[in-house]
Steps between C-alpha positions, in 0.01 A plus 500: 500500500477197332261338815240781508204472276183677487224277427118528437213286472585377141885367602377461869494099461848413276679810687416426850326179596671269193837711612448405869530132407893561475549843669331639794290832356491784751167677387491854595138680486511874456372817291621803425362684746613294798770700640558235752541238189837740347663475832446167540610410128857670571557241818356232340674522128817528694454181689400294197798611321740446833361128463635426168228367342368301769166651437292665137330842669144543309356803493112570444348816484127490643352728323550335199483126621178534720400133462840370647478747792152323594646139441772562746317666724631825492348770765804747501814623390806420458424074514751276441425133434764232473391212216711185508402226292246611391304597907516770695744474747534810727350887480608805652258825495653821503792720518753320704875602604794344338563240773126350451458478177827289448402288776179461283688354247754282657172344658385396150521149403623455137387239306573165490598331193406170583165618505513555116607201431208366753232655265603339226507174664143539610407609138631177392349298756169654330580384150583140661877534386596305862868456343588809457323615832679287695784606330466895575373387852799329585671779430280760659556320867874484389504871634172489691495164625199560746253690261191339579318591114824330363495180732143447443555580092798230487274222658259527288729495151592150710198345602345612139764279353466222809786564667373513822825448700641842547102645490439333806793576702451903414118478530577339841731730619342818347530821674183730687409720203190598303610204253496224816175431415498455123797268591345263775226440183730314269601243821290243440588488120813486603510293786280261311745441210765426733323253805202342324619183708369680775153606418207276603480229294324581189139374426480324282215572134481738226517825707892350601576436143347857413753644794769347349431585201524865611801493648625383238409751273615752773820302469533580109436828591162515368297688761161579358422108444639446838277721632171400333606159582516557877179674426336252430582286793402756714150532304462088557615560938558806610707310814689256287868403651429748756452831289848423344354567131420877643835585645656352163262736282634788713837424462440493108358853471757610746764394183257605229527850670226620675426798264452336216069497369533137505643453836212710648213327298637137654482680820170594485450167375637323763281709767198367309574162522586486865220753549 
């Protein structure tokens, strides 16, 4: 059958983890001397091939794949684990009837194919193409319009270009997730660009015209001035407008992507100067 493989720790990644991006992989653990495993490949062959493709069945031998069986965490026989995009997504351990194992896969989620598209848009966002992020965003949250990793990506391919409009209104509106935080960090960039009117008045010397300065660079999408700019306010008062200069900084690294080596080092930065 065309959707059963057998793979092994040399096609393991492509076969199984790459293949779950687009098909759900159901990853069946056995040996040859698992009895248990044979009865349970009958049911389970028959139920991948009753589902038309719905699902690729991947079979791995422990004996000869030991280093796989530790990875996943494998203490017995027959194991099934269900990869979808790429994550483990349900396990069942053992022989089990006809009417549980197809339950078992009818419970498995397949993958989405807007989250495809969402990698790439975050790989872009890391090579500072904002265009064509916001482009693939836009239509990530087309089919998923409430991904939180996607709503968060798409504000910052518009606040790195200053458009702070549409930022705001997502980053104000943003859903409870593990990303909620990361978004409430670019606010004050944001809210900045769009209601300076309503900041306390600005003071007035060369640590305003070195703020300026930095938003403007910010604005021109130049990010590591901007940065050492606001820097070096911070160096000169540590409290100046309020610790507005701080926030900002924060909201910079938040766009220049918080695993990047040079994001980290003006982090550690940052702590030393308000140390």
């Amino acid at each position: 059958m065309k959707n059963i493989i057998e793979v092994t720790e040399i096609n393991f990644e492509p076969e199984v983890m790459a293949y779950s991006k687009n098909t759900a992989v159901i990853l069946d653990f056995w040996a040859e001397w698992c009895h248990p495993c044979k009865m349970l490949e009958v049911v389970l062959e028959r139920g991948i091939d009753e589902m038309g493709g719905k699902f690729r069945l991947a079979k791995l031998n422990v004996d000869d794949n030991p280093n796989l069986a530790v990875q996943f965490n494998v203490s017995s026989l027959p194991t099934l684990k269900a990869v979808s995009n790429g994550v483990v997504v349900g396990e069942m351990v053992g022989n089990q009837p006809d009417l549980k194992v197809r339950e078992f896969l009818k419970k498995v989620t397949p993958p989405n194919p807007a989250n495809l598209e969402n990698g790439k848009a975050q790989s872009l966002l890391l090579v500072r193409k904002w265009v064509e992020a916001e482009i693939l965003f836009r239509k990530v949250l087309e089919s998923s319009p409430d991904l939180p990793s996607a709503l968060l990506g798409l504000s910052i391919s518009l606040l790195a270009r200053d458009k702070p409009e549409e930022a705001e209104a997502i980053l104000h509106g943003f859903p409870a997730s593990q990303e909620y935080t990361r978004a409430q960090v670019l606010i004050p960039y944001a809210k900045y660009l769009l209601e300076p009117h309503s900041m306390q008045e600005a003071p007035q010397g060369n640590l305003e015209t070195a703020f300026e300065r930095s938003i403007d660079f910010a604005r021109k999408g130049k990010f590591e001035l901007a940065v050492e700019g606001l820097m070096d306010v911070l160096r000169v008062d540590k409290n100046y407008r309020k610790g507005l200069p701080k926030q900002i900084i924060l909201s910079f690294l938040e766009i220049l992507g918080s695993n990047e080596t040079e994001a980290r080092a003006y982090r550690s930065e940052l702590a030393s100067i308000l140390h």
